[in-house]
C-alpha positions in Angstrom: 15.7 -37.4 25.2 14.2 -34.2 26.8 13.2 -31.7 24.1 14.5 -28.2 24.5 12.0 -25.3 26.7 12.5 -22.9 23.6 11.4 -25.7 20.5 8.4 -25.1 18.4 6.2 -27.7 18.3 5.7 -29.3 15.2 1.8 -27.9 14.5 3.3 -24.4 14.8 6.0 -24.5 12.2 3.2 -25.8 9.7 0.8 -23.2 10.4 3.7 -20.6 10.2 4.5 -21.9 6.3 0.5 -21.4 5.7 0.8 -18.1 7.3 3.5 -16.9 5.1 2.5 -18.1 1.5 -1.1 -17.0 2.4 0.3 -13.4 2.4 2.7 -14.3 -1.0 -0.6 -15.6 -2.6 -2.7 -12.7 -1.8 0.1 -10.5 -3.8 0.7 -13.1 -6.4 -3.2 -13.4 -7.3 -4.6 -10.3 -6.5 -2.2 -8.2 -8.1 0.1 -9.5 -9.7 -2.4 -12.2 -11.6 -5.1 -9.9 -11.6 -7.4 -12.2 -10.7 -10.2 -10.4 -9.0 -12.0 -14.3 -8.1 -9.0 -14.4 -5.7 -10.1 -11.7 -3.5 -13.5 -12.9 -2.5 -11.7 -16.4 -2.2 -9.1 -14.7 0.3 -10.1 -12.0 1.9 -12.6 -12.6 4.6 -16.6 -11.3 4.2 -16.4 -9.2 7.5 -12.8 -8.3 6.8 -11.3 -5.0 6.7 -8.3 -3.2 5.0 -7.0 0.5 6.8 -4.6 2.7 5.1 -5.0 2.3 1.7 -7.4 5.7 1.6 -9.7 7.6 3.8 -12.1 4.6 4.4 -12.0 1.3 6.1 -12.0 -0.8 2.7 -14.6 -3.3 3.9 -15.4 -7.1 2.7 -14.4 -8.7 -0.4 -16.7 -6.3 -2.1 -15.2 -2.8 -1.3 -11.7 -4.2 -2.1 -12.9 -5.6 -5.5 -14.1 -1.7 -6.2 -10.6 -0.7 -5.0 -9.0 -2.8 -6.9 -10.9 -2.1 -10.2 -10.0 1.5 -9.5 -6.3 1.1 -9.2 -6.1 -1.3 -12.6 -7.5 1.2 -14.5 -5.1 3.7 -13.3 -1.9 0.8 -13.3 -0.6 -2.0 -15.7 1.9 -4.4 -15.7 1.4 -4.5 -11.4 4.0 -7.2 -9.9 3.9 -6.8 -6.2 6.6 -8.3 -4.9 7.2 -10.0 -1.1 10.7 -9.0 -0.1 10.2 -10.0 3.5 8.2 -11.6 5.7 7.8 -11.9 9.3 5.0 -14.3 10.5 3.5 -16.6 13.3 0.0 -19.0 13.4 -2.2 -16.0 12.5 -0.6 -12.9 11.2 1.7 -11.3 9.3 4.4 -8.6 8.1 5.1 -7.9 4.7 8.1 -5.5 3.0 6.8 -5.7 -0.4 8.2 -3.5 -3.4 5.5 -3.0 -6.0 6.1 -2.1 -10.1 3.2 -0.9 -12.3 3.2 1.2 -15.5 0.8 4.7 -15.3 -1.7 4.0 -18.1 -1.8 7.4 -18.6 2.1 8.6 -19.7 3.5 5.4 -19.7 5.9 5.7 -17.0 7.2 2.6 -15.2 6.9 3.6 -11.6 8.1 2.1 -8.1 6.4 1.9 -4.8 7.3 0.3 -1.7 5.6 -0.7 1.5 4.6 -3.1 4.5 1.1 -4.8 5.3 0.5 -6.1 8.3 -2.2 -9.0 8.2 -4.5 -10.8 10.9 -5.6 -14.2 9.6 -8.7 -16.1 10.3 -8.8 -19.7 8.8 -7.8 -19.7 5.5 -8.4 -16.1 4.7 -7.6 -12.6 5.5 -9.3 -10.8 8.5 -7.7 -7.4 8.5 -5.1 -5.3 6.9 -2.9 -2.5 8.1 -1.6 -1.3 5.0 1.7 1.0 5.2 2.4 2.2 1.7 5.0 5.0 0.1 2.2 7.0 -1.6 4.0 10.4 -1.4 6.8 8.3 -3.5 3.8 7.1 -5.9 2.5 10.7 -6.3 6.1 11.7 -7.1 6.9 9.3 -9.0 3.7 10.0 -11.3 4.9 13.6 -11.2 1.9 14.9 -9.3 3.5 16.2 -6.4 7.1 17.5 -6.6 10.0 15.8 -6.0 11.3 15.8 -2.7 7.5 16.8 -1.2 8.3 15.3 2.1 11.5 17.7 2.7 10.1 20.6 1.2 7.0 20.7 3.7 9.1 20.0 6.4 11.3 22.6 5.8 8.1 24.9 5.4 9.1 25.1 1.1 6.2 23.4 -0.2 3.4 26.0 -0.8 -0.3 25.0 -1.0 -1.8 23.6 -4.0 -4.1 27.3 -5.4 -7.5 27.8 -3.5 -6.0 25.6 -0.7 -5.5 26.3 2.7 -2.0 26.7 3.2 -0.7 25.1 6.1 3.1 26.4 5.7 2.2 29.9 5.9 -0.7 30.0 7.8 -3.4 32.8 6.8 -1.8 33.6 3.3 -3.5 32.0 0.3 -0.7 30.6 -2.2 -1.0 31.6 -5.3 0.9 31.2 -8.7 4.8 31.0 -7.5 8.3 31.0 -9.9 8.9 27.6 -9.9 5.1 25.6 -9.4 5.1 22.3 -10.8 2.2 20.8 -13.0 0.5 19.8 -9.9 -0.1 23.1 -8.5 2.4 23.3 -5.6 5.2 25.6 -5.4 8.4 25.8 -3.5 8.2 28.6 -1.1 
């Protein structure tokens, strides 16, 4: 019997099932776990993360200082996969995370999509494509709705900023500014 143009060989579909509970155990240690051991285990010594701040996160090192950063800000993290889109040596990720904000208590929400380039056994790079707005709102340090207000040029500058809706006017104290300094225009 002839096999079909389009089937996958056998060694693929294996390395696709590594592929995608690589990503799974990434979340499931790292995070959700907390077990920091996990990171040096998984993410490559020359690897890179983008997109989780200004900086290139690099090497097992510079994400274990991320990471420490984030826990003491977060409890109770559970990062869950919700999807995940893979072949031999990458991978896409819809994950929805939950954490608590050490500092009022608040359970808050935050979703997001990482794309992954595998080497091996561990992870090479990381395009990381989180809801952080959502994550500032949801910790009520931006107002809600940000994204539409500054669109719709409503969102004032934070005091002592550089406003960038009304360019070449300072904002200062507007009716209405929320705890975090911005004000609907």
């Amino acid at each position: 019997m002839q096999e079909h143009p389009l089937a996958i060989p056998q060694a693929e579909v294996v390395s696709l099932a590594f592929v995608e509970s690589l990503a799974r155990t990434w979340f499931r240690r790292v995070w959700t776990e907390l077990d920091a051991t996990a990171i040096d285990e998984l993410f490559a010594e020359d690897g890179e993360a983008y997109g989780i701040h200004g900086e290139t996160i690099e090497g097992p090192r510079g994400f274990r200082e991320f990471h420490t950063s984030f826990c003491a800000v977060f409890s109770d993290i559970a990062i869950e996969v919700v999807k995940e889109v893979a072949n031999s040596d990458e991978s896409a990720a819809q994950c929805r995370a939950t954490m608590v904000h050490r500092m009022t208590g608040a359970p808050v929400v935050m979703t997001g999509t990482v794309f992954f380039a595998f080497r091996g056994e561990q992870i090479h790079r990381a395009w990381n494509h989180w809801d952080f707005l959502g994550l500032l709102e949801s910790m009520q340090l931006m107002p809600a709705r940000s994204f539409e207000l500054a669109v719709s040029g409503r969102l004032a500058a934070h005091p002592g900023e550089a406003s960038t809706a009304h360019p070449g006017e300072a904002s200062t104290g507007h009716p209405g500014e929320t705890s975090a300094g911005f004000a609907e225009a």
